[in-house]
N, C-alpha and C positions, 0 to 999 in steps of 0.2 A: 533659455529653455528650462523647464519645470524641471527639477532633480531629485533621484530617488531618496526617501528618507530612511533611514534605518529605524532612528529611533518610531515612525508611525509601522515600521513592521514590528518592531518591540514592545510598541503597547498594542496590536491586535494580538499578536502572540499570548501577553499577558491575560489579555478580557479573555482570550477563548481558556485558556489553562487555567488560571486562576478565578474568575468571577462566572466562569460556564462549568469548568470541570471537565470529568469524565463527558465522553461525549459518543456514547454506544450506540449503533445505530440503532433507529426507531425510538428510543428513549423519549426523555423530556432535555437531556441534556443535549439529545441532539438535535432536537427542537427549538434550541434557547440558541444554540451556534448559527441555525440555518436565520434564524429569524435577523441574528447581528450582520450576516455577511449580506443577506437580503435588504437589508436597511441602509446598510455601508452602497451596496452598487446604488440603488436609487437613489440614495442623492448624490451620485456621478452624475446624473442623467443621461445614463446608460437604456439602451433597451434589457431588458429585463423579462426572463421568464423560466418557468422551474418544471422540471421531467419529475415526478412522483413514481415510486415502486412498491412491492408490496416487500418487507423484511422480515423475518422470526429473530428475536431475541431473547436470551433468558436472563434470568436473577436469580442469585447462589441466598439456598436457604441456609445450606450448614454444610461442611465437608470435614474427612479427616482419614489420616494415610497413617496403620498402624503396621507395625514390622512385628508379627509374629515368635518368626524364628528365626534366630534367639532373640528373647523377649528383649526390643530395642525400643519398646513403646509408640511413641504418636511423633510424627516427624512432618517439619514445616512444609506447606505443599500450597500450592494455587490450582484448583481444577479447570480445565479445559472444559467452559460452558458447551452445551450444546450437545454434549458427546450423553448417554444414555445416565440416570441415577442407577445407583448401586439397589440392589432389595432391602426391605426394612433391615434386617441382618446385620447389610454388610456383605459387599461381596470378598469372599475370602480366597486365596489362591496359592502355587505355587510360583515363587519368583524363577525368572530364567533371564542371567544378563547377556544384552545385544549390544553388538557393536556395528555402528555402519548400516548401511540398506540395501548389501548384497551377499548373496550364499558367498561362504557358508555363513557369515554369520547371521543371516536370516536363512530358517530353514522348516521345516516338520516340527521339528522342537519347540517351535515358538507357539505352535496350536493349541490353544486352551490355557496358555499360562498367564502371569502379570510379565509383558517384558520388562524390563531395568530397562531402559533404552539409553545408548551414549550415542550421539549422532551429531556431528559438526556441521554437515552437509544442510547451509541455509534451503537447498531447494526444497519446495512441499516435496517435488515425486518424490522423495527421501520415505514420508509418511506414507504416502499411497505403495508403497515396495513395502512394507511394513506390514500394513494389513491385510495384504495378497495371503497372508500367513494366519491369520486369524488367529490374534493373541486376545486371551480372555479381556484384559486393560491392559494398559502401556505408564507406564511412568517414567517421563522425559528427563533427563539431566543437560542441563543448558552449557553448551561451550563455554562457562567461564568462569572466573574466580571471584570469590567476594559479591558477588551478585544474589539479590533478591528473587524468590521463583516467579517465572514469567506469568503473566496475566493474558489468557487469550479466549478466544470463542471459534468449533471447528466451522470450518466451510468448508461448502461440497468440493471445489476447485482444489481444497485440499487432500480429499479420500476419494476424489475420483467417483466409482460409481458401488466403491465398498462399503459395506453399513460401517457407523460409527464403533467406536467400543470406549467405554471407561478412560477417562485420560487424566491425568495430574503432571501440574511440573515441579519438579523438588531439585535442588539446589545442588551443583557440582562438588561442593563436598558433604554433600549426606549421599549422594551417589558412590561416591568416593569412598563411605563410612559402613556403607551397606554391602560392597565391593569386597573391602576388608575385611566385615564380620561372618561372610561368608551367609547374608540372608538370604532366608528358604523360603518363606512364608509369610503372606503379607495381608493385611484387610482394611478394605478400600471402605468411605463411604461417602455419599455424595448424592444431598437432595439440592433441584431446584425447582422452580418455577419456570415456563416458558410463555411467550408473550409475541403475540401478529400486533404488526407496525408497519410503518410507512418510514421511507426518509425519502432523501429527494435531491436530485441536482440544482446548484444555482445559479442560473447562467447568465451572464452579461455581457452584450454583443458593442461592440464599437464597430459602424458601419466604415468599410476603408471607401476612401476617397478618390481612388485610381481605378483600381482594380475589386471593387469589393464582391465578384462573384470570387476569389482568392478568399479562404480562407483558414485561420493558423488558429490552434487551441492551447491556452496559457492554463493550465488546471492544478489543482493540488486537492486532498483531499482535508475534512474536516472533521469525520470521525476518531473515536481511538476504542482497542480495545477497553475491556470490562474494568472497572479500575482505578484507570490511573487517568491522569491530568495530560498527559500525551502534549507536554510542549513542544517539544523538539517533534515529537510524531503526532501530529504534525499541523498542528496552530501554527508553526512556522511558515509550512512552506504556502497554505492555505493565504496567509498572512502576508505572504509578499507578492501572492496572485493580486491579492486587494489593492495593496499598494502600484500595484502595474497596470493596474486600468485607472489609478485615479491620476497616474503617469498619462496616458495614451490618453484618458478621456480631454486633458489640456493640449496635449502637443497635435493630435490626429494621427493618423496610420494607413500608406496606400493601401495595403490589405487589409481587410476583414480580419480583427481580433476578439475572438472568441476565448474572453475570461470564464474559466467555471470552475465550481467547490464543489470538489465530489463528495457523494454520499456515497459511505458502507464500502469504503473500503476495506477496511478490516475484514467483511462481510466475505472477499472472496471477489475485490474490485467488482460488487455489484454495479454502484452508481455508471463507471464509466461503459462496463459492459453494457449495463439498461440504454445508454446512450448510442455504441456505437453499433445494438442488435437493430436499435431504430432506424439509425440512417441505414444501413446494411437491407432491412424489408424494404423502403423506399427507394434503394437504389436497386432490387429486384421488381418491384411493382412497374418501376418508369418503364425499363427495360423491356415487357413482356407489352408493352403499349405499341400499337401498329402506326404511332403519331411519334414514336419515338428514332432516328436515328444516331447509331454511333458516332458516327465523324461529325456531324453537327452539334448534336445536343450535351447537357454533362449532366448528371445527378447530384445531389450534397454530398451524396459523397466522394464523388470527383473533386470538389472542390474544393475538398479538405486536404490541405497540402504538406499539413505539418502538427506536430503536437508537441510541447514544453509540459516536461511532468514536474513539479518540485515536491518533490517528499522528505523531511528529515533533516534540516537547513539549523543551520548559527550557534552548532556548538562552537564553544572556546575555541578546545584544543584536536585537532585533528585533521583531517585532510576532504579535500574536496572532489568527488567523483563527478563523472560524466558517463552515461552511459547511453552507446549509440544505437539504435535498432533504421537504419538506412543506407544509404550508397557509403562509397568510403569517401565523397566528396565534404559529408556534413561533418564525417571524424576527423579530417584534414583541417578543416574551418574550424571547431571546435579547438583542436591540438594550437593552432596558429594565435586564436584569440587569445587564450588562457595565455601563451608565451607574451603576447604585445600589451596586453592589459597587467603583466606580472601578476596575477591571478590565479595561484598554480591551481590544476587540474590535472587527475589521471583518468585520462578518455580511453576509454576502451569500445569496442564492438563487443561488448557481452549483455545479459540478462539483467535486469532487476526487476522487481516481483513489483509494481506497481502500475498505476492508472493505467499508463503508457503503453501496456501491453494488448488492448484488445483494440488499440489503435494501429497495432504492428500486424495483429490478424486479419484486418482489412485492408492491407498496403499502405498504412500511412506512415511515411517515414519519422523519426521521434526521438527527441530526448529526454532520459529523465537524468537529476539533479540532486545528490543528497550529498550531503556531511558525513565520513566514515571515520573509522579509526574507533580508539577503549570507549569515549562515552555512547558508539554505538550498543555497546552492551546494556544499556541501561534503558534501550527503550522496551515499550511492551511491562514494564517495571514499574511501581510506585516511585521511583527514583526519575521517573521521567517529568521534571518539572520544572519550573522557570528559571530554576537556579543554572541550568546546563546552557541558557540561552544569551547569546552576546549579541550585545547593537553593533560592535563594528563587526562583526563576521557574518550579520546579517545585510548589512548597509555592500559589503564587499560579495557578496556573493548574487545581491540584488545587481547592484552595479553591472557585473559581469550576463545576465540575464539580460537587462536593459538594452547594453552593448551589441549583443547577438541580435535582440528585435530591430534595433533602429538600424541595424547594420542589413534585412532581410524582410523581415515581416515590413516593419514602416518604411522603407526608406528605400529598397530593392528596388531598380527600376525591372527587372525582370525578376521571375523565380530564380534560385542560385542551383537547387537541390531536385535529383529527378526523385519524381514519386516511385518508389520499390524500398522493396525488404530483402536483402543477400540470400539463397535459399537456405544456408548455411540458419542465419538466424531467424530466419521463418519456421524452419522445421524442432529450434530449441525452444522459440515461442508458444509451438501447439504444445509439445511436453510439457512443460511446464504448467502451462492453462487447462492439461488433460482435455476434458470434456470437450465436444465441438459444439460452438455454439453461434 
């Protein structure tokens, strides 16, 4: 039987980080990505077809974060595209430091000022509690040490339904420096440019051979933010999508495996959302049909019984997460294989911020899959690059991937897993995803 390779996930890894780059949604760079993963499934001899959406994205004409008072001058910073330019000027203000994204330390006080902002809390709502308060700008200080300021662009999934304001990220010790000197006063500046785009889903269907009205989504995304070369975030996990259909396209699969490369994730998981608001109108259209019955008939979206997210895969040194949004039968299988394949994994029934999620909002039960631990700090960073990426920890986490499908997806003689969401994490799902959509 055909066996996964590591090293062909290490060099798609490489071409998309290295000889693509930065890869922002709507760009050219993510134009040059979609074109190689599109080339890559045809000649699987795959079915093949691409969801197009409409994107905004900007380019940084020039920024700059000065600390007034006491004159502490111009201090390293990455601006948060997207978010409003400053006036010719320079917007100038009074600093007010925040801690956290609940009163008191968010409160009245924060209206009209630059926050300081110290905030551990990976959830976006963190940011949407934030600007309930209407701070003139924000200036983030990133959970960590030794670290480069983050590189990002706002989405709406992130501010909810609040206007943007001013945003820079500057580094946990000049937070730290500014803390200490006791600064008052601070002026912001920051032009860009903004720019309508297109990116696009890429999807690659392996018809199943038993069952193939069953159908299981194998995804990872191919975007990264503004920036940076996003090996590890995630050429990686895009990377060993690829690798798994050119797997499944030799071997065959009783289910329906639906391989696809999401676009604009960074975006606010535009890509997967534009995908599953489709099946979602289509599975309202069938329904409202007088030719349609419940107990006989099913929609695409019925049919969709499962979803594998990989985001964030084959660093060195760290640990390997699982994270379930389904019955507790899939976290049971999950926890059993990791122990029998000596694969370790910590499976949990909690949240991760990725594709996965607006597949959760439609009942489809789901895993996603990342590499955690210190070099997680380094993504969203110019630091996030090929060097973080290892062939055996990508050969080994593929493996364990592979395991789970052939064990289910291909080789199941029944489905294993009921279709539902816990209401428990149904209801942390909407939070998180704010807006209903």
């Amino acid at each position: 039987m055909t066996t996964l390779d590591g090293q062909r996930v290490y060099d798609h890894t490489r071409h998309l980080s290295v000889n693509v780059g930065s890869r922002v949604r709507g760009s050219e760079g993510d134009k040059r990505a979609a074109d190689y993963i599109r080339s890559y499934f045809e000649s699987l001899g795959l079915e093949i077809w691409e969801q197009s959406f409409d994107v905004e994205y900007a380019s940084l004409i020039d920024h700059k974060v000065e600390i007034l008072e006491p004159p502490l001058g111009e201090i390293p910073s990455s601006p948060v595209l997207l978010t409003p330019d400053t006036p010719e000027g320079g917007l100038t203000g009074e600093l007010v430091f925040v801690e956290g994204a609940q009163e008191p330390q968010l409160g009245p006080h924060v209206t009209g000022k630059i926050a300081l902002w110290s905030c551990s809390d990976r959830s976006e709502c963190a940011h949407r509690e934030l600007l309930k308060h209407r701070p003139r700008a924000v200036l983030s200080t990133f959970p960590g040490l030794g670290l480069k300021p983050k590189h990002s662009q706002i989405s709406r999934r992130e501010i909810g339904h609040h206007d943007p304001v001013t945003s820079f990220w500057i580094t946990w010790e000049d937070g730290l420096r500014l803390v200490r000197a006791g600064a008052k006063k601070a002026c912001l500046h920051l032009r860009t440019e903004c720019h309508q785009g297109t990116s696009c889903n890429i999807i690659a269907e392996l018809k199943g051979n038993e069952h193939p009205g069953e159908v299981i989504v194998i995804g990872g995304h191919y975007d990264t933010v503004p920036g940076v070369f996003g090996a590890a975030d995630n050429a990686s996990g895009v990377a060993l999508v690829m690798e798994l259909a050119r797997l499944y396209a030799q071997r065959g699969s009783k289910r329906t495996l639906r391989f696809v490369a999401w676009g604009a994730e960074e975006g606010g998981l535009l890509g997967s959302s534009h995908y599953v608001k489709r099946l979602k109108k289509q599975d309202q259209q069938m329904r409202k049909s007088e030719s349609f019955v419940a107990e006989r008939d099913s929609t695409e979206l019925d049919r969709h019984l499962f979803c594998v997210n990989l985001d964030t895969l084959g660093m060195a040194l760290g640990h390997n997460s699982c994270y379930v949004l389904g019955p507790p039968e899939v976290t049971a299988a999950m926890s059993v294989l990791s122990k029998e394949l000596g694969i370790p994994h910590q499976v949990s029934e909690e949240i991760d911020g990725s594709d996965h999620l607006p597949f959760a909002r439609v009942g489809v039960p789901n895993i996603s899959l990342v590499r955690e631990g210190p070099p997680l700090a380094y993504i969203h960073t110019s630091d996030d690059t090929i060097d973080l990426i290892d062939v055996a920890q990508l050969e080994q986490i593929g493996a364990f991937v592979d395991a789970f499908l052939l064990r289910t997806a291909a080789g199941a003689h029944a489905w294993p897993f009921e279709r539902q969401i816990p209401e428990r994490l149904a209801q942390e799902v909407e939070k998180m995803m704010g807006e209903k959509g």
